[in-house]
C-alpha positions in Angstrom: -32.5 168.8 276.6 -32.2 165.5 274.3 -31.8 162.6 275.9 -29.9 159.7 273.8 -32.1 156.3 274.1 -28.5 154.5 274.8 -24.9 155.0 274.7 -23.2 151.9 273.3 -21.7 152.8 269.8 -21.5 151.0 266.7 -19.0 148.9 265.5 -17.7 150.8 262.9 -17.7 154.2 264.8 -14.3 155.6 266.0 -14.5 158.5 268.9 -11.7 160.7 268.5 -10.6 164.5 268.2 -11.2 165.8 264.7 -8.0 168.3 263.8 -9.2 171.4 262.5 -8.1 175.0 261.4 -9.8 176.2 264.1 -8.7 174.0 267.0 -9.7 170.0 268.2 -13.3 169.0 268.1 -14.5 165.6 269.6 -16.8 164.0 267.5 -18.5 160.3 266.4 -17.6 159.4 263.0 -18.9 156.2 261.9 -18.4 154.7 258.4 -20.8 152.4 256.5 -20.0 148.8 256.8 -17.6 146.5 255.0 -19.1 145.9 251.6 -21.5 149.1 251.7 -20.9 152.0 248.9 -20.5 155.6 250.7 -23.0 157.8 249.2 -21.6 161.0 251.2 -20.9 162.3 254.4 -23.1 164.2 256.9 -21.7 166.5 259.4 -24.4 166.8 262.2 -24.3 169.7 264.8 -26.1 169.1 267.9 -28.3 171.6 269.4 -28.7 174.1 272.9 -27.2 171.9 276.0 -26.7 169.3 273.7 -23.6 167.0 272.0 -22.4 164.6 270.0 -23.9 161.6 271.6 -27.7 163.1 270.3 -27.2 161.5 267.0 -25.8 158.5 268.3 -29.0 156.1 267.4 -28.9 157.9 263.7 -25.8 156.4 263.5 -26.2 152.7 262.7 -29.3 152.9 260.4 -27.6 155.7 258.3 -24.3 153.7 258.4 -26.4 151.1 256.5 -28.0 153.4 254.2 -24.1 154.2 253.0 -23.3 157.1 254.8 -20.4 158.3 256.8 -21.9 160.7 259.9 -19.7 162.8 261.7 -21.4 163.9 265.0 -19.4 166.8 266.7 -19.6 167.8 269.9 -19.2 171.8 269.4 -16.8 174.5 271.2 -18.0 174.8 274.9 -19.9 171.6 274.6 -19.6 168.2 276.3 -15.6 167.2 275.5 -14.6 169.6 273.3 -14.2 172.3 276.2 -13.3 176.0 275.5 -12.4 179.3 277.1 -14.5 180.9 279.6 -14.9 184.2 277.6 -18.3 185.1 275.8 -16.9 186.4 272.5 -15.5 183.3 271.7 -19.5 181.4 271.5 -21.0 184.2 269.2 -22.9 182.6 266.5 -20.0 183.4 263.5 -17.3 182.1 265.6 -19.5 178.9 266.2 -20.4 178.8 262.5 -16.4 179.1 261.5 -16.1 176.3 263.3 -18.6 174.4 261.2 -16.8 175.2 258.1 -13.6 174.3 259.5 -14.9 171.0 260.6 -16.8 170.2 257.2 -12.9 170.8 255.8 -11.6 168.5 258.2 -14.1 165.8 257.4 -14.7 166.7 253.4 -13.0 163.3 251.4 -14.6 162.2 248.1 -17.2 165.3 248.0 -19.5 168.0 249.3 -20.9 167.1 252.8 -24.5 166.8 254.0 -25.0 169.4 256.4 -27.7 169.1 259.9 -28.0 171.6 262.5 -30.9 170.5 265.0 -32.7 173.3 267.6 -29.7 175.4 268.1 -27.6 173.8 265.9 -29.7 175.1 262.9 -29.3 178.6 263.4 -25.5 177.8 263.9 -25.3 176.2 260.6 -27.2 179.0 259.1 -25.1 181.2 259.7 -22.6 178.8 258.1 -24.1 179.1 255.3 -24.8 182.7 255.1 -21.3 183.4 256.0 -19.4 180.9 253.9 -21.7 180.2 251.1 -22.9 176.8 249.4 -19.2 175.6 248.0 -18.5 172.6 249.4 -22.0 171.4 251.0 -24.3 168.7 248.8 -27.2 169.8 251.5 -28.7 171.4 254.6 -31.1 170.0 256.9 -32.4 171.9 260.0 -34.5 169.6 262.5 -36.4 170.6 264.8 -35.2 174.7 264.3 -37.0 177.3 263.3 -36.8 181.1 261.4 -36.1 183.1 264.2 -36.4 183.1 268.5 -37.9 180.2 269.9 -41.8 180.6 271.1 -42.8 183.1 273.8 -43.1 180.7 277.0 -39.6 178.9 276.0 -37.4 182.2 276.1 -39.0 182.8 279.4 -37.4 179.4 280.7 -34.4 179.6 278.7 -34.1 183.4 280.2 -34.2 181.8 283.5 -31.3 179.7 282.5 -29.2 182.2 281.2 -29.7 184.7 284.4 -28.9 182.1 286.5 -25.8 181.0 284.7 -24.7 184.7 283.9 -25.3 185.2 287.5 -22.6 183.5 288.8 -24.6 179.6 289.7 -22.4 176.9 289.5 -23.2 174.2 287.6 -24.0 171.6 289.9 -26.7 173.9 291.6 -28.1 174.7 288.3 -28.6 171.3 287.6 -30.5 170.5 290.4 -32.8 173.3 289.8 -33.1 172.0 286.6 -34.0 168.6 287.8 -36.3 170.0 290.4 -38.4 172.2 288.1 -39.1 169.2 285.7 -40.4 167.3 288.4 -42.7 169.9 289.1 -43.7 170.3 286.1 -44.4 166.9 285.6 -46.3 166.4 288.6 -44.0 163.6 290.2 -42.5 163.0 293.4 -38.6 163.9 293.6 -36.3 161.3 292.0 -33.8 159.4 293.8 -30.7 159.5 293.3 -30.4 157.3 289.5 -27.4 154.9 288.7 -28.5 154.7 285.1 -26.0 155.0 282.4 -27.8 157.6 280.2 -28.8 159.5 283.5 -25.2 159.9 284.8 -24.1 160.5 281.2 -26.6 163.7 281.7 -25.2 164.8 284.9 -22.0 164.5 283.4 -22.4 166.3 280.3 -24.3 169.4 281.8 -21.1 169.7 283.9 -19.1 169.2 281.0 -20.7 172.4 278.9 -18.4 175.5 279.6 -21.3 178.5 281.6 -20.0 181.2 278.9 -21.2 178.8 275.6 -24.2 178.1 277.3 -25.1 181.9 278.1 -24.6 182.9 274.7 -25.8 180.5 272.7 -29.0 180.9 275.0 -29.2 184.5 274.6 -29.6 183.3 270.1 -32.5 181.2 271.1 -34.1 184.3 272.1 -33.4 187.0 270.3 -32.4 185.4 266.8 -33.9 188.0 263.7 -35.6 185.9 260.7 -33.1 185.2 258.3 -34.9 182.7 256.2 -35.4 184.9 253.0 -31.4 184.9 252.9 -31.0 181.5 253.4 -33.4 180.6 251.0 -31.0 182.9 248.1 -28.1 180.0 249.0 -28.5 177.4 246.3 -28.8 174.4 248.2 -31.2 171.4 248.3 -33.1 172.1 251.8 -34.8 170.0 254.6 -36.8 170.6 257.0 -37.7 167.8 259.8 -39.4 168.0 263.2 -41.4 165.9 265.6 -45.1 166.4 265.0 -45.2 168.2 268.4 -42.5 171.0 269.8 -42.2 173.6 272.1 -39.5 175.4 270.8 -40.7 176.2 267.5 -44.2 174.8 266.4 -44.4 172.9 263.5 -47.1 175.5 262.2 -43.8 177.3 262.0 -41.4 174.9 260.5 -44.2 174.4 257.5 -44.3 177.9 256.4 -40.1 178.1 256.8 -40.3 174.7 254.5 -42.4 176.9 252.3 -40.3 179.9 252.4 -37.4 177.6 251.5 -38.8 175.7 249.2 -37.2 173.1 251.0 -38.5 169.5 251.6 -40.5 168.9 254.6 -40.4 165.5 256.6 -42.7 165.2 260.1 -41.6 162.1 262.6 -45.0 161.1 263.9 -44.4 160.5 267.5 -41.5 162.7 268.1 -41.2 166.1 269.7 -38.3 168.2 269.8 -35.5 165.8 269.1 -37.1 163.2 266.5 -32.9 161.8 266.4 -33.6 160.4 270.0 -37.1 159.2 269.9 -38.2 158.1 267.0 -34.2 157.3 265.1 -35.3 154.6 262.7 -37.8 156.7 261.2 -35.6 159.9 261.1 -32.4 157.9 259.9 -34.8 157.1 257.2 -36.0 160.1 256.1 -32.4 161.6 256.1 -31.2 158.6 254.2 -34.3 159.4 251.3 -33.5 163.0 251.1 -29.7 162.6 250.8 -30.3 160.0 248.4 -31.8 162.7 246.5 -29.4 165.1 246.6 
């Protein structure tokens, strides 16, 4: 589950629902500063659990490198809401929305794609289902070719059984909460008036049970798709922490290879390089869309 570092936004970052053919999305759009040439837009699609605010310290330093982000917070995630029916989270419906959004945003020219974790295999299958008209680039961070590793479907299994069985939210947080402590070997927290740590609470509760069972259910049984995605004719990144549990980098090398795609490692990161290491991330975004 990323964690943003902080929650205060930039200056020139508006928070606001994005219109679309497909319904209202909230999102973070933020716009290089006075004085700065726009080099492109970058549509970024957070991951399992996750929301706009996990790209929200990307947002300055890539700002300054001259481009407009557009963080989205997906259907069933955080403040976008959405129905409690499974059909509407399966992965084509989530990737229609991606293509309606990248419409929605789309100005003066094709837009920088980034799907990270679960996000990737949502943009994907934007790809695969929409083609490569229309996007200048696709970056997955910190996603992988197919199911995530062994020991992580197990937990993410856990997740999903609870949830499909009939948990509420609250108590499946605190679960949640009370199996990282034991995994971390520390005494029970009390209860935290942080900012970031409410902001969690608060956006678990937001996530709709139905978008988080079925986008869980990908995680574990997603095919490898990477040959077909590599037939889309599109410059390609891949970016990860040098450590992850999800997918090990082992794993994101030979998908880098398989795409002939760029390859960028953020020493010091783990499974979300946008919240731990973001100056360094921001910069290796910046140097591949520059490129593009």
């Amino acid at each position: 589950m990323s964690r943003p570092p902080f929650l205060t936004l930039p200056d020139q970052t508006r928070a606001y629902r994005l219109q679309t053919a497909r319904g209202a999305f909230a999102v973070l759009d933020t716009t290089p500063p006075a004085g700065t040439a726009t080099r492109g837009t970058a549509l970024l699609i957070p991951g399992f659990t996750g929301s706009k605010e996990d790209f929200i310290a990307l947002l300055e330093p890539l700002a300054a490198a001259g481009f407009r982000t557009v963080a989205v917070d997906g259907r069933g995630q955080h403040e976008t809401g959405g129905p409690r029916d499974e059909a509407v989270y399966a992965q084509a419906e989530l990737a229609a929305d991606v293509i309606a959004q990248a419409h929605a945003v789309r100005d003066a020219g094709p837009v920088h794609l980034l799907g990270h974790s679960m996000g990737g295999l949502v943009v994907r299958r934007a790809l695969l289902d929409g083609g490569a008209d229309g996007w200048a680039s696709l970056t997955v961070m910190s996603s992988g070719p197919a199911a995530i590793e062994a020991e992580q479907q197990s937990r993410t299994q856990l997740l999903i059984d609870a949830l499909a069985g009939g948990l509420d939210m609250e108590t499946v947080w605190q679960a949640m909460r009370a199996m990282d402590v034991e995994d971390a070997g520390a005494p029970a927290p009390e209860a935290s008036t942080d900012a970031v740590d409410e902001f969690m609470h608060r956006r678990w509760l937001g996530n709709v049970p139905e978008q988080l069972v079925v986008t869980g259910r990908q995680l574990v049984s997603e095919p490898d798709r990477v040959a077909e995605l590599a037939a889309v004719p599109l410059p390609k990144l891949v970016i990860s922490g040098a450590v992850d549990h999800a997918w090990p980098p082992a794993w994101l090398d030979d998908m880098a290879k398989r795409l002939d795609a760029s390859r960028a490692v953020i020493e010091g990161a783990e499974h979300s390089p946008n919240t731990e290491r973001p100056e360094a991330t921001a910069q290796a975004l910046s140097a591949f869309w520059g490129q593009c």
